[in-house]
C-alpha positions in Angstrom: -2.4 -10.7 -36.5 -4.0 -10.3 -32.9 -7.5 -9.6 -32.7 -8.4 -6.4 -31.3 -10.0 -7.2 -28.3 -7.2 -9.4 -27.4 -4.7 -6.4 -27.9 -6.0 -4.4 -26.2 -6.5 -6.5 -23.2 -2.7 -7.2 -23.6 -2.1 -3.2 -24.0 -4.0 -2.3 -20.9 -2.2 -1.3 -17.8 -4.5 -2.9 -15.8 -3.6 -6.4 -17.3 0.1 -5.1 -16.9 -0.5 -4.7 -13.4 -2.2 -7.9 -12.8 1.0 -9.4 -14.6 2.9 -8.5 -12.4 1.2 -9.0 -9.2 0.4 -12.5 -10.1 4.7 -12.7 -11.4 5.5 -11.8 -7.4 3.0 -12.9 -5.5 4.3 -15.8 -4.0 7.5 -13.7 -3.3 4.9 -10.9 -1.5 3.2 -13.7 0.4 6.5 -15.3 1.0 7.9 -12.1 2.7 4.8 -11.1 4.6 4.9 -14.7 6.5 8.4 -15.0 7.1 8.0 -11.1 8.6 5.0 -12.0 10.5 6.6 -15.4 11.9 10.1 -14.4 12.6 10.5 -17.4 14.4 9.3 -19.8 12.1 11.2 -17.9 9.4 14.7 -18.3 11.2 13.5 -22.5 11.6 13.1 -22.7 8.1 16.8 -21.1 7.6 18.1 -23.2 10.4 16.9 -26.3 8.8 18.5 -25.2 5.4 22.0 -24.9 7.2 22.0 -21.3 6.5 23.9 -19.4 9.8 23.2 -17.6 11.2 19.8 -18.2 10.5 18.4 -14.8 11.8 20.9 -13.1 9.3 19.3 -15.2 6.4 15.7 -14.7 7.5 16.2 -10.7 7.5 18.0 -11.1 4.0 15.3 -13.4 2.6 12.3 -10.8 3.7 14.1 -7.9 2.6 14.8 -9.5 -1.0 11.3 -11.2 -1.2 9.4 -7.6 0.0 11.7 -5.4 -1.9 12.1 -7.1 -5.0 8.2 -7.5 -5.4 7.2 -3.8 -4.8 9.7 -3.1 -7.3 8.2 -5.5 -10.0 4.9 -4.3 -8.8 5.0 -0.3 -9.1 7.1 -1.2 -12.3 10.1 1.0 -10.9 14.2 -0.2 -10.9 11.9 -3.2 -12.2 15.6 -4.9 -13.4 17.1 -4.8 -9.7 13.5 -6.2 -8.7 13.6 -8.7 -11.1 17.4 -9.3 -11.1 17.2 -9.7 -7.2 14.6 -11.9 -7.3 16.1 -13.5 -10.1 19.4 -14.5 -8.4 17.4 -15.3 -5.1 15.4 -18.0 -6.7 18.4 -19.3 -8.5 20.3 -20.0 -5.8 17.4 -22.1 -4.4 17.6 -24.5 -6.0 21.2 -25.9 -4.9 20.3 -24.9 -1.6 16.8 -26.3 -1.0 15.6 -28.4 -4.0 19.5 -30.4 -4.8 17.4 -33.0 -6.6 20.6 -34.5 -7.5 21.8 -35.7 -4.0 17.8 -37.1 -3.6 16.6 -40.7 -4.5 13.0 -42.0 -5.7 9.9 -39.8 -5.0 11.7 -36.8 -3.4 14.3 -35.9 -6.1 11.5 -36.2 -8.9 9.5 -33.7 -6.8 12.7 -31.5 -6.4 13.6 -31.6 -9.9 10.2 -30.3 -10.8 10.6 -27.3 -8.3 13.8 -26.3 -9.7 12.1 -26.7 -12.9 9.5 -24.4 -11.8 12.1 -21.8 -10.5 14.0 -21.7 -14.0 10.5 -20.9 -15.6 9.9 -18.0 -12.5 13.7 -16.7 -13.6 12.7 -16.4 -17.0 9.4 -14.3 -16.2 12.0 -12.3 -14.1 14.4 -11.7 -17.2 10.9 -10.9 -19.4 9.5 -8.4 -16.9 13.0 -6.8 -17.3 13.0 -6.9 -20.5 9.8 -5.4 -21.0 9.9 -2.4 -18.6 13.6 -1.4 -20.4 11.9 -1.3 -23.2 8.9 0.5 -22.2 10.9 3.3 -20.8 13.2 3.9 -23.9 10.2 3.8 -26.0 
Protein backbone atom coordinates (compact mmCIF):
# COMPACT_ATOMS: atom_id res chain seq x y z
CA UNK A 1 0.00 0.00 0.00
CA UNK A 2 1.45 3.57 -0.87
CA UNK A 3 1.49 6.07 1.78
CA UNK A 4 -0.67 8.90 1.22
CA UNK A 5 1.71 11.53 0.92
CA UNK A 6 3.62 9.54 -1.54
CA UNK A 7 0.39 9.17 -3.73
CA UNK A 8 -0.50 11.94 -3.91
CA UNK A 9 2.84 13.33 -4.92
CA UNK A 10 2.66 10.64 -7.60
CA UNK A 11 -1.07 11.70 -8.54
CA UNK A 12 -0.22 15.43 -8.91
CA UNK A 13 -0.02 17.01 -12.27
CA UNK A 14 2.66 18.89 -11.31
CA UNK A 15 4.89 15.85 -10.66
CA UNK A 16 3.47 14.58 -14.03
CA UNK A 17 4.72 17.57 -15.60
CA UNK A 18 8.08 17.51 -14.12
CA UNK A 19 8.10 13.78 -15.41
CA UNK A 20 8.04 14.60 -18.29
CA UNK A 21 10.18 17.55 -18.74
CA UNK A 22 12.94 15.86 -17.02
CA UNK A 23 11.95 12.34 -19.69
CA UNK A 24 12.79 15.11 -22.73
CA UNK A 25 14.96 17.33 -21.70
CA UNK A 26 18.05 16.38 -23.17
CA UNK A 27 16.03 15.98 -26.44
CA UNK A 28 14.72 19.93 -25.83
CA UNK A 29 18.29 20.97 -25.04
CA UNK A 30 19.57 18.81 -27.82
CA UNK A 31 17.22 20.55 -30.37
CA UNK A 32 17.67 24.11 -29.20
CA UNK A 33 21.61 23.82 -29.71
CA UNK A 34 21.66 22.07 -32.89
CA UNK A 35 18.98 25.05 -33.98
CA UNK A 36 21.07 27.69 -32.49
CA UNK A 37 24.45 26.17 -34.07
CA UNK A 38 23.32 25.16 -37.40
CA UNK A 39 26.75 24.83 -38.38
CA UNK A 40 27.98 22.89 -35.66
CA UNK A 41 24.90 20.75 -35.98
CA UNK A 42 25.50 19.87 -39.75
CA UNK A 43 29.55 18.96 -38.40
CA UNK A 44 28.25 16.70 -36.07
CA UNK A 45 26.09 14.93 -39.05
CA UNK A 46 28.95 15.15 -41.32
CA UNK A 47 31.24 13.37 -38.87
CA UNK A 48 28.54 10.58 -38.51
CA UNK A 49 28.52 9.94 -42.39
CA UNK A 50 25.04 11.03 -42.54
CA UNK A 51 24.58 13.16 -46.22
CA UNK A 52 23.66 15.26 -46.72
CA UNK A 53 24.41 16.47 -43.50
CA UNK A 54 22.16 19.68 -43.65
CA UNK A 55 19.22 17.28 -44.54
CA UNK A 56 19.98 15.21 -41.24
CA UNK A 57 20.51 18.25 -39.05
CA UNK A 58 16.90 19.75 -40.03
CA UNK A 59 15.44 16.12 -39.47
CA UNK A 60 17.30 15.67 -36.08
CA UNK A 61 15.94 19.32 -34.79
CA UNK A 62 12.62 18.76 -36.04
CA UNK A 63 12.31 15.22 -34.32
CA UNK A 64 14.23 16.39 -31.08
CA UNK A 65 11.89 19.85 -30.77
CA UNK A 66 8.72 18.22 -31.93
CA UNK A 67 8.75 15.09 -30.18
CA UNK A 68 9.54 16.80 -26.76
CA UNK A 69 6.63 19.46 -26.81
CA UNK A 70 4.58 16.58 -27.59
CA UNK A 71 5.63 14.50 -24.47
CA UNK A 72 5.66 17.73 -22.66
CA UNK A 73 2.00 19.26 -23.15
CA UNK A 74 1.02 15.46 -22.97
CA UNK A 75 -0.66 15.72 -26.48
CA UNK A 76 -0.22 12.79 -29.55
CA UNK A 77 2.21 11.90 -26.60
CA UNK A 78 2.56 8.23 -28.58
CA UNK A 79 3.94 9.95 -31.91
CA UNK A 80 6.12 12.07 -29.38
CA UNK A 81 7.29 9.24 -27.71
CA UNK A 82 7.24 6.85 -30.69
CA UNK A 83 9.36 9.49 -32.72
CA UNK A 84 11.63 9.93 -30.10
CA UNK A 85 11.60 6.40 -29.51
CA UNK A 86 12.73 5.28 -33.06
CA UNK A 87 15.19 8.30 -33.17
CA UNK A 88 17.22 7.17 -30.16
CA UNK A 89 17.06 3.61 -31.40
CA UNK A 90 18.63 4.16 -34.37
CA UNK A 91 21.59 5.82 -32.51
CA UNK A 92 22.95 3.56 -31.37
CA UNK A 93 24.16 1.67 -34.67
CA UNK A 94 24.84 4.90 -35.98
CA UNK A 95 26.86 6.61 -33.27
CA UNK A 96 27.59 4.33 -30.32
CA UNK A 97 28.36 0.68 -32.63
CA UNK A 98 30.23 -0.51 -29.51
CA UNK A 99 30.68 -3.64 -31.39
CA UNK A 100 33.08 -2.37 -34.11
CA UNK A 101 35.08 -0.50 -30.92
CA UNK A 102 38.00 -2.01 -28.88
CA UNK A 103 39.23 -1.34 -25.13
CA UNK A 104 38.00 1.88 -23.34
CA UNK A 105 35.81 3.31 -26.13
CA UNK A 106 33.46 0.35 -26.86
CA UNK A 107 32.82 -0.13 -22.94
CA UNK A 108 31.89 3.54 -22.89
CA UNK A 109 29.67 2.99 -26.11
CA UNK A 110 28.05 0.02 -24.83
CA UNK A 111 26.94 1.89 -21.76
CA UNK A 112 25.33 4.70 -23.99
CA UNK A 113 23.38 2.37 -25.95
CA UNK A 114 22.52 0.93 -22.66
CA UNK A 115 21.45 4.18 -21.57
CA UNK A 116 19.27 4.74 -24.78
CA UNK A 117 17.46 1.32 -24.33
CA UNK A 118 16.50 2.60 -20.74
CA UNK A 119 15.43 6.31 -22.52
CA UNK A 120 13.21 3.93 -25.10
CA UNK A 121 11.60 2.33 -22.44
CA UNK A 122 10.60 5.71 -20.50
CA UNK A 123 9.35 6.52 -24.10
CA UNK A 124 7.06 3.28 -24.37
CA UNK A 125 5.90 4.17 -20.45
CA UNK A 126 5.05 7.75 -21.15
CA UNK A 127 2.91 6.21 -23.96
CA UNK A 128 1.57 3.90 -22.09
CA UNK A 129 0.48 6.03 -19.53
CA UNK A 130 -1.13 9.00 -21.41
CA UNK A 131 -3.30 6.07 -23.55
CA UNK A 132 -4.36 5.17 -20.58
CA UNK A 133 -5.18 8.36 -19.02
CA UNK A 134 -7.32 9.43 -21.82
CA UNK A 135 -9.51 6.21 -22.03
CA UNK A 136 -9.89 6.42 -18.36
Amino acid sequence: MTPALISGILRSPVTAFVARLLLVFMFLGSGIDKLLNFTGAQAEMAHFGLNPPWLFAVLTIVTQLTGGVLILINRATWLGAGVLGVFTLLTIPIVHHFWTMEGDMAQIEFFFAIEHLSVIGGMLLVAILAERARTA
